[in-house]
C-alpha positions, 0 to 999 in steps of 0.5 A, a space after each residue: 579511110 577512117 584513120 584519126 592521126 596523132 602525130 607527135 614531134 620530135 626535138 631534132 636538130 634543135 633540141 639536140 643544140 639546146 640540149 647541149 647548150 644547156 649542159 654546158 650552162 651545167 642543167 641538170 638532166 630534167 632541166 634538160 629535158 624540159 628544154 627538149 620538151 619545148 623543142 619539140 612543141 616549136 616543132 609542132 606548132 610548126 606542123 599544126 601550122 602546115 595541116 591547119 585547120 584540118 587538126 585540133 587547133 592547140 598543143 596539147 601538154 598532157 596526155 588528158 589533153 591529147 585524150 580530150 583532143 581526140 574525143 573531138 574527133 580531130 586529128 591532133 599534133 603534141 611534142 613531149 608530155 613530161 621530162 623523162 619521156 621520149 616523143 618515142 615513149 609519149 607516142 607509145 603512151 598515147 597509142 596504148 591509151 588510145 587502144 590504137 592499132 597500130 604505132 608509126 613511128 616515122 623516123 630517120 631510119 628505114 626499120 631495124 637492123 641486125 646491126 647499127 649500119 651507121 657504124 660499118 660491117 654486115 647488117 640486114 634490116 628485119 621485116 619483123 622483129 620481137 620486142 625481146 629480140 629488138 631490146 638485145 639489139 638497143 644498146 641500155 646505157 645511158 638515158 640522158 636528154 636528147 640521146 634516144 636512139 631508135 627506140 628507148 627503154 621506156 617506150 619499148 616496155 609500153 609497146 610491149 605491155 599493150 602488146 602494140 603493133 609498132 611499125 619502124 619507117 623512113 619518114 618520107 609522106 609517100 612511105 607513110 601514106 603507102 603503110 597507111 594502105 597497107 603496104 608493107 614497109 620498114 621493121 613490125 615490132 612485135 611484142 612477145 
């Protein structure tokens, strides 16, 4: 199929709990985003595990790192690059550099939605969805170490300057693998 994968990890469940250890220990948020970042790359080593020796053996921790993975021709698996950026911005980052033709992000969510069905009352997902109109529906508040919800601020400024196709889906390996074929799944991000 001639697709070259760059997954990168998310902190979940353990960065969330580390997050929240540390600021009760009254880390700052940078700290705290280190903590994240390392979450994440325990969540890699842990999926570079599962796919070796079919990937780049290390995890990268810069994005001339993941570049120079890449030119190797090796499909690659990093966390978080550097505090103040979510896995969500670092994958945008990345695809913008790598002029990729599509962002996936695989995530807990199965597209966008005209309202957070989490929280109750009448909300229809999209097919597709601009980068404009996605920013009225996230919520701008607080940036803080292991809250990014669907998309944050930054990594939502990337897809839109690179003008990136970013596709929001259930992250289940059938789902994946069906988009990677072209089927239609979860919301198209659109930049305007």
């Amino acid at each position: 199929m001639g697709i070259q994968f760059i997954v990168i990890t998310g902190g979940g469940i353990l960065a969330r709990e580390y997050i929240s250890a540390g600021r009760a220990l009254e880390m700052d948020e940078s700290a705290l985003d280190q903590v994240g970042i390392e979450a994440t790359r325990m969540n890699a080593r842990l999926f570079l595990a599962a796919l070796y020796p079919d990937v780049y053996p290390l995890i990268p921790t810069t994005l001339d790192e993941v570049i120079a993975a890449v030119e190797l021709r090796k499909h690659v698996v990093c966390g978080g690059l550097q505090p103040g950026h979510s896995t969500n911005a670092v994958a945008a980052l990345i695809a913008e550099r790598m002029r990729a033709d599509l962002l996936l992000n695989a995530t807990d969510v199965d597209g966008v939605y005209t309202r957070d069905p989490k929280k109750g009352g009448e909300s229809q997902k999209l097919a597709v969805i601009t980068t404009s109109q996605l920013r009225k529906l996230l919520d701008e508040g607080k940036m803080i170490a292991g809250s990014y919800e669907l998309l944050d601020l930054v990594a939502l400024k990337i897809i839109e300057r690179a003008r990136l196709p970013t596709r929001i889906i259930k992250n289940e390996p059938e789902i994946i693998w069906e988009v990677l074929k072209g089927k239609q799944h979860g919301t198209l991000i659109m930049a305007d």
